[in-house]
C-alpha positions as CSV (number, residue, x, y, z in Angstrom):
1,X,50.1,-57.2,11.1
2,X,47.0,-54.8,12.7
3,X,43.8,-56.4,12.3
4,X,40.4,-54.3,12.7
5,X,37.0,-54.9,13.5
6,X,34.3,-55.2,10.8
7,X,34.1,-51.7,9.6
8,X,30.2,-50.9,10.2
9,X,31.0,-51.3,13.1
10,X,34.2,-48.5,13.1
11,X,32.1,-46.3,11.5
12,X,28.5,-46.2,13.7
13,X,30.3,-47.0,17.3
14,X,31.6,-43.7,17.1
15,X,27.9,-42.4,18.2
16,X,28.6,-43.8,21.7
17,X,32.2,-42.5,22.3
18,X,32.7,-40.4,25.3
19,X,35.5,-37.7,25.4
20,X,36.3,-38.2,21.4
21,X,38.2,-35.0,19.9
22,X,36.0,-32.5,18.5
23,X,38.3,-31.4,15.7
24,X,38.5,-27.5,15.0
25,X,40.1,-26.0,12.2
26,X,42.3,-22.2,12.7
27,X,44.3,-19.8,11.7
28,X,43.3,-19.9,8.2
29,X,45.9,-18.9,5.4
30,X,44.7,-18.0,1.9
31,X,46.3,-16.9,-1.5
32,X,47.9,-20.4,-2.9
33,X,47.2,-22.3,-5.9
34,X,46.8,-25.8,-6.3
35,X,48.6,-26.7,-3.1
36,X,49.9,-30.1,-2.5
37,X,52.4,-30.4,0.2
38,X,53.1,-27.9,3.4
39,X,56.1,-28.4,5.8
40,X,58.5,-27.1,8.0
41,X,62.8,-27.3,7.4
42,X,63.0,-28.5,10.4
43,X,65.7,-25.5,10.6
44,X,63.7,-23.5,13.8
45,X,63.4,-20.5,11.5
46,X,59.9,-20.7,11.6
47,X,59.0,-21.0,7.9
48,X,56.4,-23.2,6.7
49,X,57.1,-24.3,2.7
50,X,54.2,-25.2,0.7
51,X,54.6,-26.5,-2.7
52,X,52.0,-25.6,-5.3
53,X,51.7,-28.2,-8.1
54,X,52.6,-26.0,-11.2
55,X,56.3,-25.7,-9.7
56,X,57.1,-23.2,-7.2
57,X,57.6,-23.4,-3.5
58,X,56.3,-20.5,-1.2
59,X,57.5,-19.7,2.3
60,X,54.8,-18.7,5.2
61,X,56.4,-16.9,7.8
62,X,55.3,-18.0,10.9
63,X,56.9,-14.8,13.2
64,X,55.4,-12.7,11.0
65,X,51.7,-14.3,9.6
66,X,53.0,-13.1,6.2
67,X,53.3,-15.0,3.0
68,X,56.6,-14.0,1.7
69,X,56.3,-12.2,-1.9
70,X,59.1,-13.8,-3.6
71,X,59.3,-17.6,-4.3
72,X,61.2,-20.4,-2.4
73,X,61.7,-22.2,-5.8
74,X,60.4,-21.7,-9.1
75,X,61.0,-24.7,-11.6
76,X,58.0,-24.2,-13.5
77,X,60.1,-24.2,-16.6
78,X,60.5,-28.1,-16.5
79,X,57.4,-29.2,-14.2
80,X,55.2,-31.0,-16.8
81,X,51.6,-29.5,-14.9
82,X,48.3,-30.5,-15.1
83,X,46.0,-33.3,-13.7
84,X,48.2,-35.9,-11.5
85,X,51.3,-34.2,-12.7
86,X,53.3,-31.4,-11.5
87,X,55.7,-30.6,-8.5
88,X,54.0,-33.2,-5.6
89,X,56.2,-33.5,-2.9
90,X,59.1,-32.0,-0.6
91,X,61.6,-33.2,1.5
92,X,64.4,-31.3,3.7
93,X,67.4,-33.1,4.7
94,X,67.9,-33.8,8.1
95,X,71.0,-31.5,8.4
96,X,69.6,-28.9,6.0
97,X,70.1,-26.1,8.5
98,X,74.1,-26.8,7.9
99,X,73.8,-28.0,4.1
100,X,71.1,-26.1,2.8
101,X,70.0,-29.6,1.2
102,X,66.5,-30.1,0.0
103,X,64.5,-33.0,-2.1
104,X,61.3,-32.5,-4.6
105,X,59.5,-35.2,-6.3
106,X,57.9,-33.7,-10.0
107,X,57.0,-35.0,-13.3
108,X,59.0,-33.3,-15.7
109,X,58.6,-32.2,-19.2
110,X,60.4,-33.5,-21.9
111,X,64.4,-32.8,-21.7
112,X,67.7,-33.4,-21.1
113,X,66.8,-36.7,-22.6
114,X,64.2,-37.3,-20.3
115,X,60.3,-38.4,-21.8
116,X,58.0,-36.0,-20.7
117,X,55.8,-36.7,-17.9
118,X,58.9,-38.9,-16.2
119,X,58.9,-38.7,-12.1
120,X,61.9,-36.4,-11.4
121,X,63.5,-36.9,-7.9
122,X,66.1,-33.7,-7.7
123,X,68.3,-32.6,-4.9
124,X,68.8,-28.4,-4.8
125,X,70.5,-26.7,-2.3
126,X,69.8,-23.4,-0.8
127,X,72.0,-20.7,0.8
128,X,72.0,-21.1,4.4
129,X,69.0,-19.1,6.0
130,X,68.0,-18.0,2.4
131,X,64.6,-17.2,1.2
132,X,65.3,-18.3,-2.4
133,X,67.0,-20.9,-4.0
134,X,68.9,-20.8,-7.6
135,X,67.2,-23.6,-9.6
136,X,70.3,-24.4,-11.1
137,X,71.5,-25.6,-8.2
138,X,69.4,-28.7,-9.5
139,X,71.2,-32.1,-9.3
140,X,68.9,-35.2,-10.4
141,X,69.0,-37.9,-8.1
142,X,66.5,-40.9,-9.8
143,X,64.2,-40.9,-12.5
144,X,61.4,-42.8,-12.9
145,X,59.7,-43.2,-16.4
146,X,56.0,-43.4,-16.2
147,X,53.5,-45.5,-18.0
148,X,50.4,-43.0,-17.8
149,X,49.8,-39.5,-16.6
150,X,48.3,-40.7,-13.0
151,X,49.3,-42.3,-10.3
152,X,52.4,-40.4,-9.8
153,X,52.1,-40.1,-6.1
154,X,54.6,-37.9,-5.5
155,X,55.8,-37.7,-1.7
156,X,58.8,-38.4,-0.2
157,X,60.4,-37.9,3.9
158,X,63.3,-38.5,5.6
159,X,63.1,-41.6,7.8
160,X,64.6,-41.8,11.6
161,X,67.5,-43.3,9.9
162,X,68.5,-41.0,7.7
163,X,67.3,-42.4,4.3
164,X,65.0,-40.8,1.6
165,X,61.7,-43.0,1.7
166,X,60.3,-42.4,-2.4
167,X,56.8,-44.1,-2.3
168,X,55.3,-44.7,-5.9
169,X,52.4,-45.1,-7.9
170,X,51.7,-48.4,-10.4
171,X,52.3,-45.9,-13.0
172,X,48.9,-45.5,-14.0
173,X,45.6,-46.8,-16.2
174,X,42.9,-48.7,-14.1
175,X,43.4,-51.9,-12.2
176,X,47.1,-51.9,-12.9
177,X,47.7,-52.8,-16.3
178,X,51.1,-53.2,-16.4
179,X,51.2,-55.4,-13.4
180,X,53.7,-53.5,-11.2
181,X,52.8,-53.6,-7.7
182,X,53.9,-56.9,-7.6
183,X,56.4,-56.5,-10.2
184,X,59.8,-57.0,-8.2
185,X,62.2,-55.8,-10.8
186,X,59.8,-52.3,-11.3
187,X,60.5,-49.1,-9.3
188,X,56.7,-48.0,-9.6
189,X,53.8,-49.6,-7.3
190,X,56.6,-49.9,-4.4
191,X,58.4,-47.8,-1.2
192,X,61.9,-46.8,-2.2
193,X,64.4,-46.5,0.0
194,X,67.9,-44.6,-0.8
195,X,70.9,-43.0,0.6
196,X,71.2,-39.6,-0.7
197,X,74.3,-38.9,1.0
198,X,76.7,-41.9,-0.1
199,X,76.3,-41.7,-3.8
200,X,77.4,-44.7,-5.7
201,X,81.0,-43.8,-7.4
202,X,80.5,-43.8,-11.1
203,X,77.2,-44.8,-10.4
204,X,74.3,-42.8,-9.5
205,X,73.7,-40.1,-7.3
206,X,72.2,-42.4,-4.5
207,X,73.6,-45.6,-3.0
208,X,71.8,-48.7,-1.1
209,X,71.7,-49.0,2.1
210,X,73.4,-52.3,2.9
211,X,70.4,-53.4,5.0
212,X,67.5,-52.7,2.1
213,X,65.4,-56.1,2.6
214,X,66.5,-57.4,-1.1
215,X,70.5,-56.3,-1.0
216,X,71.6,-59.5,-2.8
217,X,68.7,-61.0,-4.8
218,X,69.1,-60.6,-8.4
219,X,65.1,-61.1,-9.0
220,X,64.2,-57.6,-6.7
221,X,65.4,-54.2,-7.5
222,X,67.6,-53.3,-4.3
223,X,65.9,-49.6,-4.2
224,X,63.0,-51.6,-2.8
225,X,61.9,-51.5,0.8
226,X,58.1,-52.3,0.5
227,X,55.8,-53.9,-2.5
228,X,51.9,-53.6,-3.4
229,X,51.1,-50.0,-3.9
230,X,48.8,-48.6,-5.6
231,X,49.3,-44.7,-6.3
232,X,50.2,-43.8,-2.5
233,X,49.1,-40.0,-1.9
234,X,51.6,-39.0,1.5
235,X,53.1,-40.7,3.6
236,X,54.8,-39.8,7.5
237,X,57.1,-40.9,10.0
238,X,55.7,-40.3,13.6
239,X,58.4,-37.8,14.7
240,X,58.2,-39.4,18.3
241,X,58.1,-43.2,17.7
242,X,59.6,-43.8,13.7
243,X,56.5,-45.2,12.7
244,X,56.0,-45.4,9.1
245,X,52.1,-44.3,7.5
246,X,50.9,-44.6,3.8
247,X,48.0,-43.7,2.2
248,X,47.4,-45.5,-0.6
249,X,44.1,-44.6,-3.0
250,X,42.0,-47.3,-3.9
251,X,40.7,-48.8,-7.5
252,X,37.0,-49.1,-7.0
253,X,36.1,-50.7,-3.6
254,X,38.1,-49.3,-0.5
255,X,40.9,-46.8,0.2
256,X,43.4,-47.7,2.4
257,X,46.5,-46.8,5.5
258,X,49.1,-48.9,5.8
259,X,51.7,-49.0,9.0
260,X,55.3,-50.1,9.5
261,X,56.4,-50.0,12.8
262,X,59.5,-48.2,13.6
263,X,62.6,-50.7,13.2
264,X,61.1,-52.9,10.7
265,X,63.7,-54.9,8.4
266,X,61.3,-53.6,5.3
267,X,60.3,-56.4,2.9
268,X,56.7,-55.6,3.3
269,X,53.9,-56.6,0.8
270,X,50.6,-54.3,1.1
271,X,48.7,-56.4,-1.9
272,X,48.1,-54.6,-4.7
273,X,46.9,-55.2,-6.8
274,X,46.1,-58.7,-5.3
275,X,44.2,-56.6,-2.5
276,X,42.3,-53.5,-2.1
277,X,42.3,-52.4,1.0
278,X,40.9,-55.5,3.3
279,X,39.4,-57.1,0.0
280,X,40.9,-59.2,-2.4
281,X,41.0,-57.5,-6.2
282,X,39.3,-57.8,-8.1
283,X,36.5,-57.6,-5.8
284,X,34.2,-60.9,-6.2
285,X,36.8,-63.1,-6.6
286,X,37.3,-66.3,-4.6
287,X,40.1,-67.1,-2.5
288,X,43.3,-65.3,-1.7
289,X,44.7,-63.9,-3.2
290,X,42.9,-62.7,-6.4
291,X,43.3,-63.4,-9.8
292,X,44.6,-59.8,-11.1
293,X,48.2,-60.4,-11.8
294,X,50.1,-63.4,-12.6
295,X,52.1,-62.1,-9.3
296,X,49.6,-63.0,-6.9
297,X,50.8,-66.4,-6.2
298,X,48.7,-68.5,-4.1
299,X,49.8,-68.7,-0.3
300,X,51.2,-65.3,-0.2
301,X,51.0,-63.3,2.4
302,X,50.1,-60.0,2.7
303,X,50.2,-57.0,5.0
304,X,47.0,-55.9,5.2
305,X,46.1,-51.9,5.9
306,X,45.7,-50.9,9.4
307,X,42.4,-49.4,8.7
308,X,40.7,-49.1,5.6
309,X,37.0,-47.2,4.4
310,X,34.6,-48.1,1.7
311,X,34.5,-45.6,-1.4
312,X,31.4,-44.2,-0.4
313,X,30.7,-40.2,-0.4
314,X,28.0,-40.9,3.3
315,X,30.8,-42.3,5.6
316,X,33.8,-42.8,3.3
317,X,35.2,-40.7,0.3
318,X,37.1,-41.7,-3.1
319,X,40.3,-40.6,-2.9
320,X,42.8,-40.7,0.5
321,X,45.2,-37.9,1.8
322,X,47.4,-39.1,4.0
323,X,47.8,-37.5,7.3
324,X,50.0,-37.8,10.5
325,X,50.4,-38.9,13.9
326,X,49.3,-36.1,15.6
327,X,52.0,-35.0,18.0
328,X,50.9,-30.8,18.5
329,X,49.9,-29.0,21.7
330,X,46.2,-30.0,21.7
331,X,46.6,-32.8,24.2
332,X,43.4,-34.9,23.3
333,X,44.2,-35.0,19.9
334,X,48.2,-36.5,21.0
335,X,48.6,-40.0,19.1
336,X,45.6,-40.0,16.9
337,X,46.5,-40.1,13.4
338,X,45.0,-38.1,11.2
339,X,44.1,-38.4,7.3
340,X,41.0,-37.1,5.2
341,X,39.2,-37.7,2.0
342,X,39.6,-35.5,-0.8
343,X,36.2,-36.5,-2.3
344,X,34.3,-36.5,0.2
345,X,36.1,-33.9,2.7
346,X,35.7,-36.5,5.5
347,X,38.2,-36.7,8.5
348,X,39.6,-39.5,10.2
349,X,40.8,-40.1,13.4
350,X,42.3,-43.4,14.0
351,X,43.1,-43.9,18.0
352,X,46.1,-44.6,19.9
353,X,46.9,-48.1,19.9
354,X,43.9,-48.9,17.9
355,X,40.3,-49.1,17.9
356,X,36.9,-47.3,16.5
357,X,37.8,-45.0,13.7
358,X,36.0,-41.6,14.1
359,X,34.7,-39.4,11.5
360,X,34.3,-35.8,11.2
361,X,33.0,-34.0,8.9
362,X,32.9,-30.8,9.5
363,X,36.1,-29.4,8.7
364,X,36.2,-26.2,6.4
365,X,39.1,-27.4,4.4
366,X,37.2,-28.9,1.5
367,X,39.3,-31.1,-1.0
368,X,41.9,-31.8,1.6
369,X,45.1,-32.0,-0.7
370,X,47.8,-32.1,1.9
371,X,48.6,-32.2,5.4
372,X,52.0,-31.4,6.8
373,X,53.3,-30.4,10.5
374,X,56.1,-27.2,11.7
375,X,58.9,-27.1,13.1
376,X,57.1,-27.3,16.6
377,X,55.0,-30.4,15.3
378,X,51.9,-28.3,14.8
379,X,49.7,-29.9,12.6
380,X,48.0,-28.4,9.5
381,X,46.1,-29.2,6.5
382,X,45.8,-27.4,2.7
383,X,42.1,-27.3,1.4
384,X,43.2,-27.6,-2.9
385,X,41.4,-24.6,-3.3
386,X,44.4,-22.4,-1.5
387,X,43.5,-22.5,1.7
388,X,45.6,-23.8,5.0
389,X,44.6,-24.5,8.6
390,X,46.0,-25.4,11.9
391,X,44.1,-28.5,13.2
392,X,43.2,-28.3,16.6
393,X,40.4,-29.4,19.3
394,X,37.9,-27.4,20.9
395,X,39.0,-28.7,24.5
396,X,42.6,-26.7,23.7
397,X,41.1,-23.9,22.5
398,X,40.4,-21.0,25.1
399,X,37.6,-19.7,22.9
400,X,35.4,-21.0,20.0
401,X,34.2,-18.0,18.3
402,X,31.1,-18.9,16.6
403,X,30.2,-15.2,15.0
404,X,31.9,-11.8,15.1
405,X,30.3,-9.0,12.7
406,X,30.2,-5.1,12.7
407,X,26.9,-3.7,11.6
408,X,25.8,0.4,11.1
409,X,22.7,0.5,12.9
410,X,20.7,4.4,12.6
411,X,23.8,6.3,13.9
412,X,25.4,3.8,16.2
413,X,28.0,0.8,14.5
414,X,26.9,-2.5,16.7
415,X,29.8,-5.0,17.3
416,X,28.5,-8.6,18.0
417,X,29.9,-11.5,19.1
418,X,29.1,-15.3,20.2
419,X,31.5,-17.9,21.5
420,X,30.5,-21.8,21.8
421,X,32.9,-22.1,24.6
422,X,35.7,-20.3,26.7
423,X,38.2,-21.8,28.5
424,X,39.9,-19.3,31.2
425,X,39.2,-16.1,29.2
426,X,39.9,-13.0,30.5
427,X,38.3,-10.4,28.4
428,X,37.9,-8.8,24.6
429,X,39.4,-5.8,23.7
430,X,37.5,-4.2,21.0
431,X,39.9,-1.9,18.8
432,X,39.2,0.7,15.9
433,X,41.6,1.9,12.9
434,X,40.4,4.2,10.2
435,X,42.7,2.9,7.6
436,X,43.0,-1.0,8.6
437,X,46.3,-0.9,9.9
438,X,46.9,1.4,12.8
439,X,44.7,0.1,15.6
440,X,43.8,1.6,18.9
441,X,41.7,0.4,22.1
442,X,37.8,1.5,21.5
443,X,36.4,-0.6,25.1
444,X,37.3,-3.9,26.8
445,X,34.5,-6.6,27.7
446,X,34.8,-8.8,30.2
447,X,34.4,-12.4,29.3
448,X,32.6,-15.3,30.7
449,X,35.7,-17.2,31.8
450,X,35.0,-20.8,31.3
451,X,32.0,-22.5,30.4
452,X,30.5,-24.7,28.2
453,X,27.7,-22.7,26.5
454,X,27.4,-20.5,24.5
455,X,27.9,-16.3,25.4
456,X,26.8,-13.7,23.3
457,X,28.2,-10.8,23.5
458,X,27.5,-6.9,22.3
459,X,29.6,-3.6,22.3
460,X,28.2,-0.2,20.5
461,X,30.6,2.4,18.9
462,X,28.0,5.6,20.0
463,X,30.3,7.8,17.8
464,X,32.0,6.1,14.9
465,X,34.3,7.4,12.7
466,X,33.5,8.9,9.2
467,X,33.8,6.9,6.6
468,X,35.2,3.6,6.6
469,X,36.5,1.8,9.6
470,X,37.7,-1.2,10.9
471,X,37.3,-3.2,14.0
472,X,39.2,-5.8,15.5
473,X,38.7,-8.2,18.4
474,X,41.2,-9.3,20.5
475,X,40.3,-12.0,23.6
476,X,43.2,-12.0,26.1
477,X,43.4,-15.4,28.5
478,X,43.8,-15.2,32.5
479,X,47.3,-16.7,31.6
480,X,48.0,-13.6,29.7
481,X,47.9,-15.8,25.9
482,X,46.4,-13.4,23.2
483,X,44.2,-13.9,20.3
484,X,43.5,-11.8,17.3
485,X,40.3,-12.4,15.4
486,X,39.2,-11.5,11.8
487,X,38.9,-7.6,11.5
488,X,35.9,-6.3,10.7
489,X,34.9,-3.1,8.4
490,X,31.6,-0.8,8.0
491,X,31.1,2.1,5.8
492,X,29.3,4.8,8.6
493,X,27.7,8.0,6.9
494,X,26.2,10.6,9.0
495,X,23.2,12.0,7.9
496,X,20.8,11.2,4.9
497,X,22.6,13.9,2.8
498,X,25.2,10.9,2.0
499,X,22.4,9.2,-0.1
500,X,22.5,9.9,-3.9
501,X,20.3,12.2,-5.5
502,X,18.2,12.5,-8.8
503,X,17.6,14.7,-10.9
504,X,15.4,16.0,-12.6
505,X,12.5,13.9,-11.2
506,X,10.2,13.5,-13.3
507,X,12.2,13.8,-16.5
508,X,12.0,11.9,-20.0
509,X,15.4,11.2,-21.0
510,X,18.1,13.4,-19.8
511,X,19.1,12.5,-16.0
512,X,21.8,13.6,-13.8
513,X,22.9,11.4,-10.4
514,X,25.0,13.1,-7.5
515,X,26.9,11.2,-5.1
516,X,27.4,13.9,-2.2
517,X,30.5,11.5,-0.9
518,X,32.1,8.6,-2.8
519,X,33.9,6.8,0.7
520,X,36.3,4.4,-1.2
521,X,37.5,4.3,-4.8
522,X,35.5,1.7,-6.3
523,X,32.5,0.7,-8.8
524,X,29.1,2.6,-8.9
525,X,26.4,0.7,-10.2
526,X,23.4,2.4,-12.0
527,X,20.6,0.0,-12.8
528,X,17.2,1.2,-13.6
529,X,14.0,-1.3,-13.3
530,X,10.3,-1.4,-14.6
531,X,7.3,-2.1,-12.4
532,X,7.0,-5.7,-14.0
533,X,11.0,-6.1,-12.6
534,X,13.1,-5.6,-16.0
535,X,15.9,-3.9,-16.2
536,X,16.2,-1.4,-18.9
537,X,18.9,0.7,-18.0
538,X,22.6,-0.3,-16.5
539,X,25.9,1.8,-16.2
540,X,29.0,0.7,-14.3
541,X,31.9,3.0,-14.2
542,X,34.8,3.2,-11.5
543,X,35.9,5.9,-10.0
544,X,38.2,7.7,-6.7
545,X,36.8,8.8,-3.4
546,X,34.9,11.8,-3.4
547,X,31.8,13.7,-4.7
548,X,30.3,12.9,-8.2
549,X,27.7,13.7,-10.7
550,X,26.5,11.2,-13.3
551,X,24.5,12.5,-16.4
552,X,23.1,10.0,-18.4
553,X,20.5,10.1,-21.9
554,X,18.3,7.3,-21.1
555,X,17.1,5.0,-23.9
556,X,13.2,6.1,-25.0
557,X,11.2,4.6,-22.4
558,X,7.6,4.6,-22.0
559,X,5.7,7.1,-19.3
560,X,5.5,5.7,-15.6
561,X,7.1,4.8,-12.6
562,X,10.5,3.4,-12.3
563,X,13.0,2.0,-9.7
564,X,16.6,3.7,-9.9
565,X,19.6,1.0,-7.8
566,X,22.6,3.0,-7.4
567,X,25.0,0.7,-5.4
568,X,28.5,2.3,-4.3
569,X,30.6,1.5,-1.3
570,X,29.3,-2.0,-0.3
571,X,25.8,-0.3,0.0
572,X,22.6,0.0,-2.1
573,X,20.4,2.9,-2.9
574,X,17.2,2.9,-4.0
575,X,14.0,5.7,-5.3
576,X,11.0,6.2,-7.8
577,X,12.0,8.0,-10.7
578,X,8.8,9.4,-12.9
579,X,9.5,9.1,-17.0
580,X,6.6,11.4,-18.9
């Protein structure tokens, strides 16, 4: 059992830490939907699998930066979808790169006798090295009926030992109404543990592991390795040690991590719903434990979290994703572990071996719904709005780019840059496409090298192409390591003669607009304003690259002085246009 400090004090010492890991956030991925789970196979193939909650499974290929276009999986014919519910969690078996073996954890819709909104834990099995699976290669492992539509949790890993680890919500409702965390003979509120590869005969399509804690006892379900959770939202094994983390959301006063050292016998009890977090539930009662199930018996005891935070949006959050044990190539960052809030989009960092738990809330990835680690043991983490990042330090990074735009300035495009740091950095190589795919080398900068503050930097393109054009910066190292960021694009037009033109001026209702050179296919926006700032006229139409003319009957306006917005090709245009 890990005991902490009093927690004001974990959450304001952090001021006075030296040396702490300034987290950073990279790479970032776009284009998913309601993500909840990211991984590797574990296979080398360098393919991250991230599972989107309405029942498919995409593959990011990391050799190539690409998001493949055709689904992993698609079940979304049986995934019952929508709140807590849906596909949640993803699990490769350890030999999966020999048995194409692979575990999901989703609530299902009503069939094949099953109740809708029942937790589905299902074995496929994909061709080896394949990009898609058949999804009637389905075989139903366990099934778990639910009481409500929350609480589902929805993970599941592979421990060092070769078992399936199933952690599981109370089954839902507020306070746990059905009393099943420390129900002994329920399957929800508890850790499963299962061998998936010794089926019973005649039985299911699991068996028990002789050496489950409650083998034997006819008054605990032998599936059980742990009791006392609440609606645990991921859990990890430390891929160096064996060490055991869950995230378990709170009721109303704390959420919670809870740690199982590698080689435990299991039989743990984390408390709920006799505890939240460090508290005893419900909160205000007296003594231990408390009072909210006729299971908390007096004199039990309980393994409490190994850090937990107050449900407060200022230093805490409302709702726990459960993280890992770093164990990437940031070396600063090695043995922290790693969770966030997905209310309150803090981060945590809890410290090897133990200690002040430091907070950072800066990261990007808003809604954290998921972390998940490579093949390599990169570490990475899924904002729920579709968005995936590679979590890093600013110590390992070679350069923080702080700013990188591309601006058309009179007849000159001005490239700008600023970096917070650099760490051995060689140089930037500035490079130019006129289509966005098809680079070549415009200049090379030479960098600061290493410092600590922060370097602005400025290149000017004194002839730029025509049109449209892209720029992209790549900073090379001293130890010859690359980096590509963000491209960049401007529309350049020489001359005013690329500037619309109106006619006739003044007019009273008949009035033609030429675009001398329409750079991109794309809207043009015709808006026509009075002097008090109404709008009385608007046309949008789309239309290809080239030159146009736009004749329009204006509505009967009165005589004076009006302002004509044509806006086309990212830009706006603006001039007086005389009604009599």
């Amino acid at each position: 059992m890990r005991t902490l400090t009093t927690l004001l004090v974990l959450f304001f010492a952090l001021h006075g830490i030296d040396a702490q890991p300034d987290l950073r956030f990279v790479e970032p991925v776009s284009g998913f939907s309601s993500p909840v789970d990211i991984t590797g196979a574990g296979d080398g193939s360098e393919r991250l699998f991230i599972v989107e909650q309405d029942g498919t499974i995409k593959i990011y290929d990391q050799s190539t930066n690409t998001t493949l276009a055709t689904d992993f999986l698609d079940i979304t014919d049986r995934v019952r979808f929508g709140g807590e519910r849906g596909l949640l969690g993803l699990a490769f078996h350890p030999e999966f790169a020999t048995n194409g073996h692979f575990y999901v954890n989703y609530t299902t819709i009503a069939r094949n006798g099953l109740v809708n909104g029942t937790t589905v834990i299902a074995r496929f099995t994909a061709a080896i090295g394949a990009n898609t699976v058949d999804p009637n290669t389905e075989e139903v492992v366990l099934s778990i009926n639910q009481v409500a539509s929350n609480h589902n949790a929805g993970d599941l890993a592979f421990g060092p030992d070769g078992y399936l680890y199933i952690p599981t919500g109370d089954g839902g409702g507020g306070g746990d109404p059905d009393q099943t965390g420390q129900d002994p003979m329920a399957l929800l509120g508890k850790m499963l543990r299962i061998d998936v590869d010794n089926p019973v005969i005649g039985g299911t399509n699991y068996g028990i592991p002789a050496d489950n804690p409650f083998v034997g006892n006819a008054g605990v379900r032998d599936e059980i390795w742990a009791l006392g959770l609440r609606n645990p939202w991921r859990i990890s094994f430390d891929r160096q040690t064996g060490d055991l983390w869950i995230a378990d959301v709170g009721q109303g006063q704390r959420e919670e991590v809870n740690f199982e050292a590698a080689g435990s016998a299991g039989g743990m009890n984390f408390g709920w719903d006799c505890r939240e977090g460090l508290l005893d539930y419900p909160a205000g009662t007296s003594g231990s434990p408390g009072t909210s199930s006729p299971n908390c018996v007096e004199g039990t005891t309980y393994d409490e979290p190994v850090f937990d935070y107050p449900r407060s949006s200022s230093i805490g959050g409302f709702s726990i994703t459960g993280g890992f044990l770093y164990r990437g190539s940031a070396d600063d960052l090695v043995g922290y572990y790693i969770c966030a809030d997905f209310a309150s989009s803090n981060f945590f960092l809890y410290p090897p071996g133990g200690g002040t738990l430091l907070v950072d809330g800066s990261s990007p990835a808003f809604s954290p719904s998921t972390f998940g680690e490579d093949d390599n043991g990169e570490l990475y983490v899924f904002s729920y709005g579709g968005t995936f990042y590679r979590v890093t330090t600013l110590r390992s990074m070679p350069v923080e780019l702080t700013a990188w735009t591309a601006e058309v300035q009179d007849k000159v495009v001005v490239l700008s840059w600023q970096t917070g740091a650099e760490v051995g950095a060689a140089d930037y190589v500035i490079e130019r496409s006129s289509n966005g795919v098809d680079f070549s080398t415009l200049a090379t900068v030479i960098a600061a090298g290493t410092t600590s503050e922060a370097t602005d930097y400025t290149y000017t393109d004194v002839e730029p192409l025509g049109g449209r054009s892209y720029y992209r910066l790549r900073q090379r190292d001293l130890d010859g390591a690359e980096e590509l960021f963000p491209v960049r694009s401007v529309i350049f037009r020489s001359g005013s003669a690329a500037a619309p033109t109106i006619t006739p001026n003044p007019t009273q209702r008949d009035l033609s607009i030429t675009i001398p050179e329409l750079q991109e296919n794309g809207p043009v926006n015709v808006q026509i304003f009075a002097t008090d700032g109404r709008r009385v006229f608007e046309h949008v139409r789309l239309d290809e690259a080239g030159r146009h003319q736009y004749d329009y009957i204006l509505p009967e306006l009165p005589a004076g002085v009006y302002r004509v917005v044509v806006r086309f090709d990212g830009e706006a245009f603006q001039q007086n246009l005389v009604i009599r």
